[in-house]
C-alpha positions in Angstrom: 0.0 0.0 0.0 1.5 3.7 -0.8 0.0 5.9 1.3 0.8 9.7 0.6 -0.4 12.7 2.8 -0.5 16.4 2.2 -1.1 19.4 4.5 -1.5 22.2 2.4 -5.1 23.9 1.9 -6.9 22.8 -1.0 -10.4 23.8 -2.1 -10.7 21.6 -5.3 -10.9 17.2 -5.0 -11.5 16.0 -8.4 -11.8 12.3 -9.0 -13.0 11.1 -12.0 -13.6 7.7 -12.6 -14.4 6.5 -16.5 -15.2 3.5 -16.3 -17.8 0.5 -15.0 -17.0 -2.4 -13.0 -17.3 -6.2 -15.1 -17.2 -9.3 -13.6 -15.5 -12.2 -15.2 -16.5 -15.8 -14.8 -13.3 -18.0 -15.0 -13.9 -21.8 -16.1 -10.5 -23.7 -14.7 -11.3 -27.0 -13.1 -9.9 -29.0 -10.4 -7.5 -31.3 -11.0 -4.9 -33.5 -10.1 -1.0 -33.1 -11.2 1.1 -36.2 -11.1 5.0 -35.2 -10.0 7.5 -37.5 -11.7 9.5 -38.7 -8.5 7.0 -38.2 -5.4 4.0 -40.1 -4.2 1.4 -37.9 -2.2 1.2 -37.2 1.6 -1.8 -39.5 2.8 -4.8 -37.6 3.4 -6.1 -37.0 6.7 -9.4 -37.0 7.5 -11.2 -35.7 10.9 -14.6 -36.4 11.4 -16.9 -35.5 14.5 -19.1 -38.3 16.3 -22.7 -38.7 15.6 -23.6 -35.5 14.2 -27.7 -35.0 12.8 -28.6 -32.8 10.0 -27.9 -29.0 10.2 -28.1 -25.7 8.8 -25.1 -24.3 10.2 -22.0 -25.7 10.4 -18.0 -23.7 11.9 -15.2 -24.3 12.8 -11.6 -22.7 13.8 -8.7 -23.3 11.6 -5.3 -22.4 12.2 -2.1 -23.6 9.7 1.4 -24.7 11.6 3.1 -26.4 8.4 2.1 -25.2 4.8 3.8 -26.2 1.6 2.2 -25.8 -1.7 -0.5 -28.1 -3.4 -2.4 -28.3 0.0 -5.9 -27.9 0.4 -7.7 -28.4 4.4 -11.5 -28.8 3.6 -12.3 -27.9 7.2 -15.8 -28.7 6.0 -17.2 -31.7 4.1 -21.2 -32.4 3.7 -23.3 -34.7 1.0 -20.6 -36.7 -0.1 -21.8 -38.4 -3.1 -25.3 -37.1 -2.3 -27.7 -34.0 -3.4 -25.7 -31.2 -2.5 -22.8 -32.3 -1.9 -19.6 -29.6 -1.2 -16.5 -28.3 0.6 -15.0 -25.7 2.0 -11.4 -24.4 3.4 -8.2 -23.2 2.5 -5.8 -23.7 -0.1 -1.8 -23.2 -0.3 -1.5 -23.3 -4.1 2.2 -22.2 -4.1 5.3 -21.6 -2.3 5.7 -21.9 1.7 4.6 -19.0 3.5 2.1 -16.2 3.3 4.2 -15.2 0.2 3.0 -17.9 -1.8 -0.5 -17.9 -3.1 -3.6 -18.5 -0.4 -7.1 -19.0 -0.9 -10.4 -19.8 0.6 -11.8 -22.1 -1.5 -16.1 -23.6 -1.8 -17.9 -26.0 -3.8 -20.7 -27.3 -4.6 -21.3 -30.8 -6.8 -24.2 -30.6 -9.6 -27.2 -31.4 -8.2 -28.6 -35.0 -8.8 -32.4 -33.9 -9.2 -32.6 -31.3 -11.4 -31.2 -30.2 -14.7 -30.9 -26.4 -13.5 -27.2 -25.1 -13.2 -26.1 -23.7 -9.9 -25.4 -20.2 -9.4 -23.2 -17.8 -7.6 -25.8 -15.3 -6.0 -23.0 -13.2 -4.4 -18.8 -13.1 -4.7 -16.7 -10.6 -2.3 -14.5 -8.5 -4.1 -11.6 -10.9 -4.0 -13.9 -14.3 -5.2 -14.4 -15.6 -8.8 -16.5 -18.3 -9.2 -16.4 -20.6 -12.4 -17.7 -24.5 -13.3 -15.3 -27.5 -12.5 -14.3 -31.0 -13.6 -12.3 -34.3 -13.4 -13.4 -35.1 -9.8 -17.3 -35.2 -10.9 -19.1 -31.8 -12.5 -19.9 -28.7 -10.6 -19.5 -25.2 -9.4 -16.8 -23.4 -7.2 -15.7 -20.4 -5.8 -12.0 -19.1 -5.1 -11.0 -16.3 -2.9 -7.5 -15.1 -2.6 -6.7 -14.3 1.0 -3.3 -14.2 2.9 -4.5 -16.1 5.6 -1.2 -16.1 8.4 0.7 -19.3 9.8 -0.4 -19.9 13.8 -3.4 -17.3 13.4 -6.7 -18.8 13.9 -9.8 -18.4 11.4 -13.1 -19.5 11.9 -14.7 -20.8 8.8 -18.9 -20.9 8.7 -21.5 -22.4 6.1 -25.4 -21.7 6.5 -28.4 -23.5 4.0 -31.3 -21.7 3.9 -34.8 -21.8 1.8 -35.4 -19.5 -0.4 -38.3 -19.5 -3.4 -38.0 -23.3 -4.0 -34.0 -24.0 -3.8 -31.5 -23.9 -1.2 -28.4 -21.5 -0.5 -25.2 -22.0 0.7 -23.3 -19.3 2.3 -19.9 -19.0 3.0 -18.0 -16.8 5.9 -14.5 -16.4 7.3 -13.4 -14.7 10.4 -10.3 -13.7 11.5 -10.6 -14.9 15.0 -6.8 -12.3 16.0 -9.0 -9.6 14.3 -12.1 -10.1 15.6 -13.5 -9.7 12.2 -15.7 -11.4 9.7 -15.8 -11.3 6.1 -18.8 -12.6 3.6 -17.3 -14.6 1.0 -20.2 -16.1 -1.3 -23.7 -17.5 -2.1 -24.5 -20.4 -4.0 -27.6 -20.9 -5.2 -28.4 -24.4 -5.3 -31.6 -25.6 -7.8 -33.1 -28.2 -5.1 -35.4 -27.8 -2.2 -34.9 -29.0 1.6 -31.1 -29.9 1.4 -29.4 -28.9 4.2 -25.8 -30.2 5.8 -27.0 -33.7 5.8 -24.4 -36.4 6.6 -20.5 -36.8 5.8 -19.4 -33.5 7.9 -15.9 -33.6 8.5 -12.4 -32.4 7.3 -9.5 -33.5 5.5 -6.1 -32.3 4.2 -4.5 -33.2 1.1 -1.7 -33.3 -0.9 -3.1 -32.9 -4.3 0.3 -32.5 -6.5 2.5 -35.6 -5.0 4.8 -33.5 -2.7 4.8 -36.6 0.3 8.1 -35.0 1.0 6.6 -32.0 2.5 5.4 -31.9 5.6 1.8 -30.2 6.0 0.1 -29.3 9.5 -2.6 -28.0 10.8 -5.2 -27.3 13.7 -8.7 -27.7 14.4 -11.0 -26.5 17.3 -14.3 -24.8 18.3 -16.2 -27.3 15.8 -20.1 -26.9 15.8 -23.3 -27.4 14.4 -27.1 -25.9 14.7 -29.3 -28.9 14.7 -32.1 -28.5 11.4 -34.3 -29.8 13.4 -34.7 -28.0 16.4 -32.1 -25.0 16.3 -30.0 -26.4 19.0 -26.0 -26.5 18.8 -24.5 -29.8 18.7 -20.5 -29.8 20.4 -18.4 -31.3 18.0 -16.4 -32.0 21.2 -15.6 -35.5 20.1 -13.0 -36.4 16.9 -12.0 -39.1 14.9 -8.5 -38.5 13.1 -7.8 -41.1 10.7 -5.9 -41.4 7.6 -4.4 -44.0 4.8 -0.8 -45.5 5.1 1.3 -46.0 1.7 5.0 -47.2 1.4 6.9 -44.1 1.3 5.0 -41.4 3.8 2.7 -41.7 6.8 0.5 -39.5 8.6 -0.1 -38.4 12.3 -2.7 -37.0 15.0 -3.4 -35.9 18.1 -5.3 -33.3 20.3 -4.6 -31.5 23.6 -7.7 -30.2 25.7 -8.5 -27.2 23.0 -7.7 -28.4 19.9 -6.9 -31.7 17.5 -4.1 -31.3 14.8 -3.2 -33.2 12.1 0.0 -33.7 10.0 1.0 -35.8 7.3 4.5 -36.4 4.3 8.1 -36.2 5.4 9.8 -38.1 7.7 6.1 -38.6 9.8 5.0 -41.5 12.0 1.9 -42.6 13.2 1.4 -42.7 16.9 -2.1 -43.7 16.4 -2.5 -46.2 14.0 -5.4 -46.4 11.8 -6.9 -43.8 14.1 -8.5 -42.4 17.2 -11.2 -40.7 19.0 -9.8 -37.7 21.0 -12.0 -35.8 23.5 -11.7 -32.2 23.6 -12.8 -29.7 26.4 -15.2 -27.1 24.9 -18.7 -25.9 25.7 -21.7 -27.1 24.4 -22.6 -23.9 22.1 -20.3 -21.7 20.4 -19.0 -18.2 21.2 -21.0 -15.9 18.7 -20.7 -12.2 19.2 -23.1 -9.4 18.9 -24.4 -8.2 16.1 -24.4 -4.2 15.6 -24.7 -1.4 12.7 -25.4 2.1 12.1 -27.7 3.7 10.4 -25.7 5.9 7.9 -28.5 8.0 6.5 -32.1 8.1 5.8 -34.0 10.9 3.7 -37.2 10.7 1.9 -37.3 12.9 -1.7 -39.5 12.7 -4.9 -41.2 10.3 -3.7 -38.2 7.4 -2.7 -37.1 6.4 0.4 -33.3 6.0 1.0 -31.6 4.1 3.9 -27.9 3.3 4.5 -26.5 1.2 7.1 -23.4 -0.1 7.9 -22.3 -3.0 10.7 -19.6 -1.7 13.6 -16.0 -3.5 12.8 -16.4 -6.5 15.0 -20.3 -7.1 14.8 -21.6 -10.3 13.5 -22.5 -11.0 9.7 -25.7 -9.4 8.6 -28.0 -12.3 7.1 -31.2 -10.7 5.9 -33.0 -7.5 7.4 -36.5 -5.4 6.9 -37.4 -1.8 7.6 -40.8 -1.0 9.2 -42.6 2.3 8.4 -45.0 4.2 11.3 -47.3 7.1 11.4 -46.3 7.7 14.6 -43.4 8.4 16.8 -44.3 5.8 18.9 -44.5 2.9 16.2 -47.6 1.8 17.8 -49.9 -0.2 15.8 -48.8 -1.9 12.3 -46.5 -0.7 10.3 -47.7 1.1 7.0 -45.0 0.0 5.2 -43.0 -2.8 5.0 -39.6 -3.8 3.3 -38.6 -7.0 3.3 -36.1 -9.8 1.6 -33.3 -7.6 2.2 -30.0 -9.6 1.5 -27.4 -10.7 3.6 -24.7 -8.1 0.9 -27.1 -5.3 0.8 -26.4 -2.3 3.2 -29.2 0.0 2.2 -32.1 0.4 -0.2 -34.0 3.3 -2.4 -37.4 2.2 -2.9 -40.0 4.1 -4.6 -42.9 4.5 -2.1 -45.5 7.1 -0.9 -45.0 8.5 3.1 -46.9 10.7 4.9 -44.9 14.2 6.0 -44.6 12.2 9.7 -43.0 9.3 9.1 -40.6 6.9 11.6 -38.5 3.6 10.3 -37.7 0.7 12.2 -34.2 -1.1 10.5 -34.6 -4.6 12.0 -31.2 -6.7 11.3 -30.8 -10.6 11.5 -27.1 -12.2 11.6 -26.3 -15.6 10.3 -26.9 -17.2 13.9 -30.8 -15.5 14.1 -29.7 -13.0 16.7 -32.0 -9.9 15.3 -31.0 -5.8 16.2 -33.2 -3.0 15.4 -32.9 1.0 15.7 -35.6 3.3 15.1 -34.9 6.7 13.8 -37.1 9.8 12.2 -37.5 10.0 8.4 -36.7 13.2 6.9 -37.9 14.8 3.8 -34.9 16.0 2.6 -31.5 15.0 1.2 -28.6 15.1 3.7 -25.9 17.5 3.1 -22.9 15.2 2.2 -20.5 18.3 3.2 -22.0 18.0 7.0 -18.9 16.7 9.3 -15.1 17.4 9.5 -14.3 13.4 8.5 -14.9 11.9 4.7 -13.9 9.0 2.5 -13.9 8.2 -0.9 -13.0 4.8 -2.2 -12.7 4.0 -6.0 -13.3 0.5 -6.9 -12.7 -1.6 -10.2 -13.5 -5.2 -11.4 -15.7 -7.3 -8.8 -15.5 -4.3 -6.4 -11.7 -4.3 -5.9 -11.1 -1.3 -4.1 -7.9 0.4 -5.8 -7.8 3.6 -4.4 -8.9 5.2 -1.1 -9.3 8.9 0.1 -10.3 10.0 3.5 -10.3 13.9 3.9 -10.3 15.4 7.8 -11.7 18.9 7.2 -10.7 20.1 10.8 -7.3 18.8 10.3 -6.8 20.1 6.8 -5.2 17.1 5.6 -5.9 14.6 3.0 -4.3 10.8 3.0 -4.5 8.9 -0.4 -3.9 5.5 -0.1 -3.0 3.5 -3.6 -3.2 -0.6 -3.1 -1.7 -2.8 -5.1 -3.2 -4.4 -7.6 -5.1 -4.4 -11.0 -8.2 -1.8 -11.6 -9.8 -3.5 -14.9 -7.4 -5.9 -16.8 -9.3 -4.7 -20.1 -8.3 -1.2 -20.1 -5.0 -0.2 -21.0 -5.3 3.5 -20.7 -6.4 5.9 -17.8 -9.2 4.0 -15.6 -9.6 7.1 -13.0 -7.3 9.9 -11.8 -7.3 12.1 -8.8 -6.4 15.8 -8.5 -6.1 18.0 -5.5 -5.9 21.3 -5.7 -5.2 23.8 -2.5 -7.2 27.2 -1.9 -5.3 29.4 -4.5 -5.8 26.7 -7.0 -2.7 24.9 -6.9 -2.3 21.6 -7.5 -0.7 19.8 -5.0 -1.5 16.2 -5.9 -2.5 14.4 -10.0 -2.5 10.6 -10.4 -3.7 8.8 -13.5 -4.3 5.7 -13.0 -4.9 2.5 -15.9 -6.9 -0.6 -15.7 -4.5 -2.8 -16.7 -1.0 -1.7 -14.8 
């Protein structure tokens, strides 16, 4: 990240931005790479005991050993049934956080129905894209640069929704406290949920036994389908395969199990074991927390704006009530509903009385619900109001290239440049800032192209 400050007094911000954001579907698919003079690490597999249907299902993840070609599916559901998918992390190259990292999610072509499934929502950093050779389907890749020893919590929710099921997908970083929203699938098949086969593995995918990979599990639950109640995945089987040349290995102290499999490992266990961990029955969730942004009523639409504080839970679907009275007494005259788990406001045509209230009424992906009330007014906000403002300027799949944040008190301006691509299919100016100070000055240009 360049980040460059000045402190002169400006009275001109231009930033001009001449292009609109694309999104690309890639279409690689998942395979398997033979290496000429390795056989792969065994996979290891860790599976909780006696575990019914859900519609949630986390864990916490944290990497020890990582050499490329190794994927830890920290969740596995359906196998070889409707439905059936995965989800985790991927070292695709090199060692460290310097190699490429990814979150990675699938979903297997459903058995019942001819429709294709789709990707409802990506993050910014996501492309989604079919895939072959181990079955047909559809999958999702994220880069992230995930950290060794750091712990992240990795959680899938099916829902029903207008005769098919979703799958979501999100990641927290448990050091950061924060969580991220990685993707929806939208799944062509009613009442399928995280039936049967829940567990993880690691793999060696490329034939690199020689390296050693490691990892750690813990806080593994799931929410019953039944009843909504959490099931403690307190109790694991690790288990693996032997071949001739590398072996695997497993364990667990009182918070966590690890696994580790390829170099000079041996078993202590084996075939396997059931190991016993100390955790409570129902998972630490947080609180969930926004707010509101702005709300104005003019010519006849209704705009809200909301955003979640840094550490709240993820938003997964939300309303806003309208009243005739201060009090919100009596039903509402107005509802909004089927707001989505990605949206963080709405502008909605709609007729209001000159008194008119709002209730924004928030769920999170665990059901735990938040609302604030708050006057409507009948007049656009003055977007000038304040001494602290941001711009951000965003390219392809939302990537967020450029940042400006502006402290009026202060008279200074920070621009922060990331690194990284705008639009790979412009090869000229994509958007520029200029500053100028109070005499007209300018004190800051930058051009900057799509594809450099």
């Amino acid at each position: 990240m360049i980040s460059q400050k000045t402190k002169q007094r400006f009275n001109k911000v231009i930033i001009i931005t001449a292009a609109c954001s694309m999104f690309s579907m890639f279409g690689t698919s998942i395979l398997h790479t033979k290496a000429a003079t390795h056989s792969a690490a065994p996979a290891v597999y860790v599976s909780p005991q006696n575990i019914p249907a859900s519609d949630i299902i986390s864990i916490d993840w944290s990497p020890v050993q990582t050499p490329p070609y190794t994927y830890w599916a920290v969740h596995n559901w359906n196998a070889g049934g409707e439905a059936g998918g995965y989800a985790g992390f991927q070292q695709q190259s090199g060692f460290d956080e310097n190699g490429k990292r990814t979150l990675h999610f699938a979903l297997w072509d459903p058995i019942s129905s001819k429709e294709a499934i789709k990707a409802e929502y990506l993050s910014p950093n996501s492309q989604a894209g079919p895939f072959g050779g181990e079955g047909t389907g559809m999958k999702v890749q994220t880069t992230y640069g995930w950290k060794d020893n750091n712990w992240y919590r990795m959680t899938m929710r099916s829902w029903q929704e207008n005769g098919h099921t979703k799958f979501g997908q999100w990641m927290k970083d448990v050091t950061k406290n924060k969580w991220h929203q990685i993707a929806i699938m939208d799944f062509p098949v009613a009442n399928v949920a995280f039936n049967h086969g829940l567990g993880m593995f690691q793999e060696d995918w490329a034939d690199s036994g020689q390296n050693v990979r490691e990892a750690r599990l813990k806080n593994g639950y799931s929410r019953k389908l039944v009843d909504k109640q959490w099931s403690s995945w307190n109790n694991q089987s690790i288990s693996g395969t032997h071949d001739n040349t590398y072996q695997y290995d497993g364990g667990a102290t009182s918070e966590y199990v690890w696994v580790k499999a390829g170099g000079n490992t041996q078993s202590t266990i084996g075939s396997g074991k059931i190991f016993t961990l100390n955790q409570p029955t129902q998972p630490e969730i947080g609180k969930l927390d926004f707010d509101i942004q702005s709300i104005y009523y003019e010519n006849e639409k209704l705009n809200v704006s909301w955003k979640l504080k840094e550490n709240s839970t993820p938003q997964f679907k939300g309303k806003i009530e309208i009243y005739n009275n201060e009090n919100m007494t009596g039903q509402p005259i107005n509802v909004i509903d089927d707001i989505k788990s990605y949206q963080n406001g709405i502008s909605q045509s709609i007729s209001l009385p000159t008194n008119a209230y709002a209730k924004i009424v928030l769920t999170d992906i665990f059901d735990q619900t938040v609302e604030k009330k708050v006057q409507i007014k009948n007049e656009s906000p003055n977007i000038f109001e304040g001494n602290e403002f941001a711009w951000s300027l965003k390219g392809i799949g939302d990537f967020e290239f450029a940042k400006v944040n502006l402290n009026k008190s202060t008279e200074e301006m920070q621009i922060d440049l990331k690194a990284g691509v705008p639009h790979d299919y412009f090869d000229s100016t994509y958007a520029s800032i200029k500053v100028q100070n109070t005499s007209g000055k300018v004190v800051y240009n930058k051009e900057i192209y799509g594809n450099k």
